[in-house]
FIRODO-789791 format. One record per residue (C-alpha): residue number from 1; x, y, z; residue in one letter. Coordinates in Angstrom, 3 decimals, m for minus. Layout:
   nr        c1        c2        c3  rest
  NUM         X         Y         Z     a
...
//
This chain:
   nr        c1        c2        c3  rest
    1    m3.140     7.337     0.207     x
    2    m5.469     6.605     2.995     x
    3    m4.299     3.292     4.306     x
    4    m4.878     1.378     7.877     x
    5    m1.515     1.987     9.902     x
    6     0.381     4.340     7.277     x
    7     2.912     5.357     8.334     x
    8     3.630     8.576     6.208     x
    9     2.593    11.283     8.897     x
   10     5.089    10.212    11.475     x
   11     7.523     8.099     9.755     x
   12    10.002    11.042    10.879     x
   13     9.434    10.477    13.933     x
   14    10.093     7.189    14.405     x
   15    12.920     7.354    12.559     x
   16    14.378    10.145    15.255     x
   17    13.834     7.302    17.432     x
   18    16.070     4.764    15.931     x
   19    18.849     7.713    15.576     x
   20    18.261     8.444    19.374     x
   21    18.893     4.262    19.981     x
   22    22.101     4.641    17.259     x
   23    20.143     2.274    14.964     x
   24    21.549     2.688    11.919     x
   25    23.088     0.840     8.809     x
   26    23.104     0.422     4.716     x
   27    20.514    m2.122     4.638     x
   28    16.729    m2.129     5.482     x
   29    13.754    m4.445     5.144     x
   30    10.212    m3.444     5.171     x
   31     8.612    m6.636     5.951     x
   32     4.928    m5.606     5.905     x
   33     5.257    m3.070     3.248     x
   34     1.745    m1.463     2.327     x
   35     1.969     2.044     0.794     x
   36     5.881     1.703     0.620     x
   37     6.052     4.902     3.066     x
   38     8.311     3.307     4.915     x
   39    10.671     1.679     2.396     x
   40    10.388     4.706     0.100     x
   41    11.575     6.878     3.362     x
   42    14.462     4.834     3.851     x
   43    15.612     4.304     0.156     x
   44    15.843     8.333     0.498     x
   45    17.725     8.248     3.327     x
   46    20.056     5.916     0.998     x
   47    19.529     2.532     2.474     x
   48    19.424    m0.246    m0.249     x
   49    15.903    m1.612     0.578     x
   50    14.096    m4.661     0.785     x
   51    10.347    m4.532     0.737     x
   52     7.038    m7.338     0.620     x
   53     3.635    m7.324     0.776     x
   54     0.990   m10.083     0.284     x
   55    m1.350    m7.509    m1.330     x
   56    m0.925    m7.045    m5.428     x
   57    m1.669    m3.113    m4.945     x
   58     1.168    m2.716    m2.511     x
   59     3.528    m4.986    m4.812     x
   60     2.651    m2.332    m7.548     x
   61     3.633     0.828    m5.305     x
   62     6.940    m1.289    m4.127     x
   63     7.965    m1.971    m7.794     x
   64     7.052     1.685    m8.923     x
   65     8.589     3.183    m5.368     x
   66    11.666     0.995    m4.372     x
   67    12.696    m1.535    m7.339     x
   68    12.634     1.556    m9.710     x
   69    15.551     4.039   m10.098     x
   70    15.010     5.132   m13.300     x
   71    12.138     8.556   m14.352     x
   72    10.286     6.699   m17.045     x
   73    10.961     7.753   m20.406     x
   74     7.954     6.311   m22.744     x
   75     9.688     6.809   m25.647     x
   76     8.082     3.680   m27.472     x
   77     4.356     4.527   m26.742     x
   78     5.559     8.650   m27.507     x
   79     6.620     7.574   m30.637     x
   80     3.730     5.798   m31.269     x
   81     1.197     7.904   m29.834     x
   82     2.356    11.291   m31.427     x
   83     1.267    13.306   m28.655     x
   84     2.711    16.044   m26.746     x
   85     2.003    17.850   m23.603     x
   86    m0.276    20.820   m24.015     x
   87     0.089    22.107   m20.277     x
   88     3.567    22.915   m19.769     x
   89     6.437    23.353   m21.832     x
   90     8.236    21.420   m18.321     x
   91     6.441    18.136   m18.671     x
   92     7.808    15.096   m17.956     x
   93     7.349    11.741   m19.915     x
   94     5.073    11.067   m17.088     x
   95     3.241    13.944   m17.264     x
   96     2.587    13.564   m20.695     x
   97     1.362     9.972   m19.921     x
   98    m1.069    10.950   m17.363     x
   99    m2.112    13.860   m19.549     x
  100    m3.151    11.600   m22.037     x
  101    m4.854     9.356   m19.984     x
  102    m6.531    11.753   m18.698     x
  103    m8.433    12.669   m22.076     x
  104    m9.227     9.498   m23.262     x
  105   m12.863     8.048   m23.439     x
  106   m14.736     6.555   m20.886     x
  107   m15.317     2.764   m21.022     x
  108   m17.894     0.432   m19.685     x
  109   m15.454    m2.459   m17.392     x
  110   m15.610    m4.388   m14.452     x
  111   m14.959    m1.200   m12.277     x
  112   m18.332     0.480   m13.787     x
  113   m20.151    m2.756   m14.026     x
  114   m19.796    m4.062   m10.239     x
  115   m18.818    m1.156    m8.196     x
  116   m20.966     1.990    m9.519     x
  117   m24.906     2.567    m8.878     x
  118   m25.816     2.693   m12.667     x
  119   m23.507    m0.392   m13.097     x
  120   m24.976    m2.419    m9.668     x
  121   m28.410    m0.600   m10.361     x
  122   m30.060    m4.542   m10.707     x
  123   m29.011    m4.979    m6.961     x
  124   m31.576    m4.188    m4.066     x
  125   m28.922    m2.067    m2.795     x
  126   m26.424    m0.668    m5.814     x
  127   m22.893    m0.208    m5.329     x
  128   m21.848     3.023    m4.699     x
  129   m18.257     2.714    m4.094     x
  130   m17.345     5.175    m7.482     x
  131   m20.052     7.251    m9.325     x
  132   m20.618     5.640   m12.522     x
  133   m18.506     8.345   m14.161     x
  134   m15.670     7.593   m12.630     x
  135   m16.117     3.611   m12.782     x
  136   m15.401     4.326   m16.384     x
  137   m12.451     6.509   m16.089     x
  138   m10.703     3.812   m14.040     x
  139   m11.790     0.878   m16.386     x
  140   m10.411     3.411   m19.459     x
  141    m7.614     4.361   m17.687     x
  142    m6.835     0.484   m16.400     x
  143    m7.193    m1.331   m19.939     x
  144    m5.368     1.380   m21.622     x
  145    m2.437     0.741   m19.143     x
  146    m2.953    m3.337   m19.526     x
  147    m2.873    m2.578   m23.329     x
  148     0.165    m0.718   m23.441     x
  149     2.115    m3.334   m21.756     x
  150     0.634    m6.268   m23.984     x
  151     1.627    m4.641   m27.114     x
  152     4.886    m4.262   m25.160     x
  153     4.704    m0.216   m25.719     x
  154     5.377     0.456   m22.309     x
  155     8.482    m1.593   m20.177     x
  156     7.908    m3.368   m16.857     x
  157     8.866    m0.258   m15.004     x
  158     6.515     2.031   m16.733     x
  159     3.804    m0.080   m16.485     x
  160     4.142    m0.270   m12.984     x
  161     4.645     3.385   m12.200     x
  162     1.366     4.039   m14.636     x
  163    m0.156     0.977   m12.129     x
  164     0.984     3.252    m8.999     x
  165    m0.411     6.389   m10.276     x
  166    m3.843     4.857   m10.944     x
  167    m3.868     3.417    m7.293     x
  168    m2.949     6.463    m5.271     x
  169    m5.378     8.601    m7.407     x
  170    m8.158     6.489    m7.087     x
  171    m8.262     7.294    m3.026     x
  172    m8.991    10.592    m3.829     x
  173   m11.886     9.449    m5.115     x
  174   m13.769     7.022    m3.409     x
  175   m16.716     6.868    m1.653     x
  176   m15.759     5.315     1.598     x
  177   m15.218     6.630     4.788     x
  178   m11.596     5.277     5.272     x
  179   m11.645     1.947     3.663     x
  180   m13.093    m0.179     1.198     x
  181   m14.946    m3.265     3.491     x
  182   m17.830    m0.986     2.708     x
  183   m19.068     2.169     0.897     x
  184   m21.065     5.042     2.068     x
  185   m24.466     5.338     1.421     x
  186   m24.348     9.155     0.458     x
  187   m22.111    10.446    m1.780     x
  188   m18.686    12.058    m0.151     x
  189   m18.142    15.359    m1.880     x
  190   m14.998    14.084    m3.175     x
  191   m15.978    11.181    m4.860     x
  192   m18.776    12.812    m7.223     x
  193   m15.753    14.856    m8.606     x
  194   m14.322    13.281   m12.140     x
  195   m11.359    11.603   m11.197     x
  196    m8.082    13.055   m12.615     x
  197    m5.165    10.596   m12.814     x
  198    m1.947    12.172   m10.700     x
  199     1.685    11.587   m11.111     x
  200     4.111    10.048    m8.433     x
  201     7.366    11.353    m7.710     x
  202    10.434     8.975    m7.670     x
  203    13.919     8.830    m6.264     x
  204    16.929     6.836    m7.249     x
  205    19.264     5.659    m4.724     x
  206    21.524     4.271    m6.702     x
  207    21.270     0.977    m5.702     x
  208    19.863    m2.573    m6.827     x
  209    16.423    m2.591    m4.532     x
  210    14.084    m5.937    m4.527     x
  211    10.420    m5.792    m4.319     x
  212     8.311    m9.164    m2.837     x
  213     4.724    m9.907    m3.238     x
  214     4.768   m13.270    m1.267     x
  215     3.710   m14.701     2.550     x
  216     6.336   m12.370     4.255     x
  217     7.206   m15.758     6.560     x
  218     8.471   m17.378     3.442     x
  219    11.256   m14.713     3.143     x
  220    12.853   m15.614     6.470     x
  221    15.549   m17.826     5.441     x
  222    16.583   m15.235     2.533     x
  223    16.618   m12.012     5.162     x
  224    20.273   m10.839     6.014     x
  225    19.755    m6.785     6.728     x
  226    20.888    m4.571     9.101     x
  227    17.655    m3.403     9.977     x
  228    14.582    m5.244     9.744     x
  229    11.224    m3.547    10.244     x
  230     7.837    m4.930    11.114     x
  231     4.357    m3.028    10.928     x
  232     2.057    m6.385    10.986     x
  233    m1.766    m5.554    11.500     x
  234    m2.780    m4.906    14.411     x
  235    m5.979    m6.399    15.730     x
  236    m8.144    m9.565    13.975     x
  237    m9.300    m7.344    10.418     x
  238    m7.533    m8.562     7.762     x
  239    m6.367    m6.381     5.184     x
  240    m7.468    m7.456     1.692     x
  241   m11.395    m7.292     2.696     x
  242   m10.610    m3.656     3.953     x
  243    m9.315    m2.958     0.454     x
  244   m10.487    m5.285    m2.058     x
  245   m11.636    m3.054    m4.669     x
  246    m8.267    m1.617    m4.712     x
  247    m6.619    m5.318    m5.388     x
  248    m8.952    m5.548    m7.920     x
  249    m8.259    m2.613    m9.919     x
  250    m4.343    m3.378    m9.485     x
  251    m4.889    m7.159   m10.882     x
  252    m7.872    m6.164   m12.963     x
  253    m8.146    m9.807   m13.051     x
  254   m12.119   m10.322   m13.301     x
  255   m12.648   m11.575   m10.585     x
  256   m15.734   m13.900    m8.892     x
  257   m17.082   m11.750    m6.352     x
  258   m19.761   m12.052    m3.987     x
  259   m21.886    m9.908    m0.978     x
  260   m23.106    m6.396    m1.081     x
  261   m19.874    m4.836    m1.297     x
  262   m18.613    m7.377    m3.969     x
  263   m16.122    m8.774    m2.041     x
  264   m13.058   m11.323    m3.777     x
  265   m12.089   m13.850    m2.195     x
  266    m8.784   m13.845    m0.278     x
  267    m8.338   m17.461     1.176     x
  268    m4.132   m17.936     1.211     x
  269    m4.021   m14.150     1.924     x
  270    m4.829   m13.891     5.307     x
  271    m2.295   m12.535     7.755     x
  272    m1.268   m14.915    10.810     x
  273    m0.800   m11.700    12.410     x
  274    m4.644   m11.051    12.724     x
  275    m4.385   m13.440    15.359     x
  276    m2.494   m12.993    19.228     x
  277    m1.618   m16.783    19.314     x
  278    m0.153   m16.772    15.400     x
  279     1.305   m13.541    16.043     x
  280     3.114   m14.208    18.923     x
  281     4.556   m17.960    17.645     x
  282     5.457   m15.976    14.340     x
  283     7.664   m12.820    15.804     x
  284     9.441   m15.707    17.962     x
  285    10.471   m17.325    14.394     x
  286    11.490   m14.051    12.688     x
  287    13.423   m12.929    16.158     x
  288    15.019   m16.331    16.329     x
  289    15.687   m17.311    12.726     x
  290    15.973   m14.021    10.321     x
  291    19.600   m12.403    10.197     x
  292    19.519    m8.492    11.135     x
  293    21.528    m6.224    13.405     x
  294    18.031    m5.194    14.779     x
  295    14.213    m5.777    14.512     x
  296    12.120    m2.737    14.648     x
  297     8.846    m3.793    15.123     x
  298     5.919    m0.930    14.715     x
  299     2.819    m1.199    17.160     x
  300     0.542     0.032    18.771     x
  301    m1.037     0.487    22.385     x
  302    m4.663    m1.280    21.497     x
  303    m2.851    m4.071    19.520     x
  304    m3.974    m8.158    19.987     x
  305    m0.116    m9.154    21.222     x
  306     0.450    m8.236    24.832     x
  307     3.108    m5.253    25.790     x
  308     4.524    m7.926    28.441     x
  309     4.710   m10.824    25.771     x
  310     6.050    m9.246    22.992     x
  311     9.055    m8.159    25.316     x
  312     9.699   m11.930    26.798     x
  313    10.034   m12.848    23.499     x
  314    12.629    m9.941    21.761     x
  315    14.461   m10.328    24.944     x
  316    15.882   m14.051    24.576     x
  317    17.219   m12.643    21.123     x
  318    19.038    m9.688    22.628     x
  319    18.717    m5.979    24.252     x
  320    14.847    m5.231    23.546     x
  321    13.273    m2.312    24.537     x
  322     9.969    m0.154    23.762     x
  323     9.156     3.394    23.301     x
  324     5.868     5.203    22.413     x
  325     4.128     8.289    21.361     x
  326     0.600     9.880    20.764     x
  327    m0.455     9.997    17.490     x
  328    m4.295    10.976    15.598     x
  329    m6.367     7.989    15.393     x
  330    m6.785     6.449    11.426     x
  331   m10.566     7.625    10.904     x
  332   m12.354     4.253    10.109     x
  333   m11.035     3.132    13.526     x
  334   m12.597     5.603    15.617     x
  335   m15.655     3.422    16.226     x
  336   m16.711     1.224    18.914     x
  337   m15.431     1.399    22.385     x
  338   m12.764     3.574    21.011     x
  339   m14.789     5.939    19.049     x
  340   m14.695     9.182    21.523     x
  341   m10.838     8.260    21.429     x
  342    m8.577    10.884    19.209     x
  343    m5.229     9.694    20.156     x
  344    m3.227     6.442    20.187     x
  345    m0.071     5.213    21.224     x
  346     2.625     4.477    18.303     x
  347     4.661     1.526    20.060     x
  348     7.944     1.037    18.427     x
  349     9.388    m2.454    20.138     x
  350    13.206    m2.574    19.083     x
  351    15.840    m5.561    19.472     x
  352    19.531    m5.425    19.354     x
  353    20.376    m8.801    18.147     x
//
């Protein structure tokens, strides 16, 4: 899933790191959770994991990702639907789902109405964030899913692995350059393809994992882990504008929206760490007040809190260090001062309580 700051092409990495520090343990916290790379990593690895996110669309991955352990079976909505895989004699429950889904009819919802061109085409300049085809295979795909759980065919974790699928395959699709503050004015190759619903895969670790969806500073009195790990943003964007169509089609909650690229609103969403002052005060009350063995803290080398500053801090708490690599550049940040830059610097800033 393309995603500011995901984590999933060097998440190996940085885990070397902590090995090469001896930072281990059974318990791990992703504080600032996003696509659940991280936590789903470490629930692999066997850790019993802890995960938030302010954002509805990464509470969705989290519960399909980390609180699940189970492979869905469907067997209430099989029964009901009479339906069997005609692809492979190998399928899955899941893969029967999606296959299904995949076939049904198109339908004219909010998606198609406010964020295609036929659907915007009263606007002086028409939405063009899905082609109108696929507007209606997410609004089919969406109301089916919100259907299915109403009518209480489908359990909580079905509905949201079904949720999860929708919002990783709906990346594949979109016509933005990276993400969704706005769309492109020409159509990406990609997103003038019909959009094909994809399965996840998930892993059981055996153990009883808790997914958040709340102001991750709230949490701090409840956090006892042996590892704690931080990715906050990194400069002053804030997340939910960069992908609010994506929230939407997670809540599919109607929502009033405003602006060329129909933006929600997302006052009591924004991140404290969008802001070097806020950002600064709040790591000094997670290093001081949450109970870990050690904060790992994810940055990098153009972020708004000073190298110098984030060290004073970590170090009244303990042995705190920083190491770094070179990594690609996320695409929609290659612009600006920065936009002949390739490479950045993956800071990892790590305290031994």
């Amino acid at each position: 899933m393309r995603y500011i700051g995901n984590k999933e092409n060097i998440i190996n990495r940085i885990y070397q790191i902590l090995l090469s520090n001896g930072i281990e343990g059974e318990s791990f916290f992703d504080f600032f959770s996003g696509t659940a790379n991280v936590a789903k990593f470490f629930k692999e690895k066997g850790y019993r994991v802890f995960s938030n996110d302010m954002m509805y669309m990464s509470y969705c991955l989290q519960k399909a990702y980390i609180e699940n352990n189970e492979e869905p079976s469907f067997a209430k909505l099989l029964d009901v639907l009479k339906y069997s895989n005609r692809s492979s004699l190998f399928a899955t429950p899941l893969d029967t789902i999606v296959e299904y889904l995949n076939q049904i009819p198109d339908r004219e919802g909010f998606i198609y109405k406010n964020y295609t061109p036929e659907g915007t085409a009263s606007l002086d300049c028409p939405r063009m964030y899905f082609s109108s085809e696929n507007g209606k295979r997410i609004d089919a795909i969406r109301q089916t899913i919100e259907n299915w759980y109403t009518d209480s065919l489908i359990s909580e974790n079905e509905y949201y692995i079904l949720l999860a699928c929708l919002i990783e395959s709906v990346s594949f699709y979109a016509n933005v350059a990276g993400v969704y503050a706005a769309f492109q004015k020409q159509w990406d190759p990609r997103a003038v393809k019909r959009l094909e619903l994809r399965t996840i895969r998930l892993s059981n670790n055996g153990k009883v994992n808790v997914a958040n969806n709340v102001d991750s500073m709230s949490l701090i009195p409840d956090i006892d882990v042996d590892i704690l790990y931080m990715d906050p943003p990194y400069n002053e964007r804030q997340y939910l504008p960069n992908y609010h169509v994506v929230e939407t089609i997670a809540k599919y909650d109607s929502p009033a929206i405003h602006g060329t690229t129909g933006m929600r609103d997302y006052e009591g969403k924004r991140s404290s760490f969008c802001n070097a002052k806020s950002a600064l005060s709040d790591l000094e009350k997670i290093a001081s007040q949450a109970k870990f063995k050690y904060l790992v803290m994810s940055y990098n080398s153009e972020g708004i809190m000073p190298q110098n500053e984030i060290l004073s801090i970590l170090s009244k708490y303990g042995e705190a260090k920083v190491e770094q690599f070179e990594y690609a550049r996320f695409k929609s940040n290659n612009n600006g001062e920065a936009r002949t830059k390739r490479t950045i610097f993956e800071q990892l800033y790590i305290l031994k309580k």
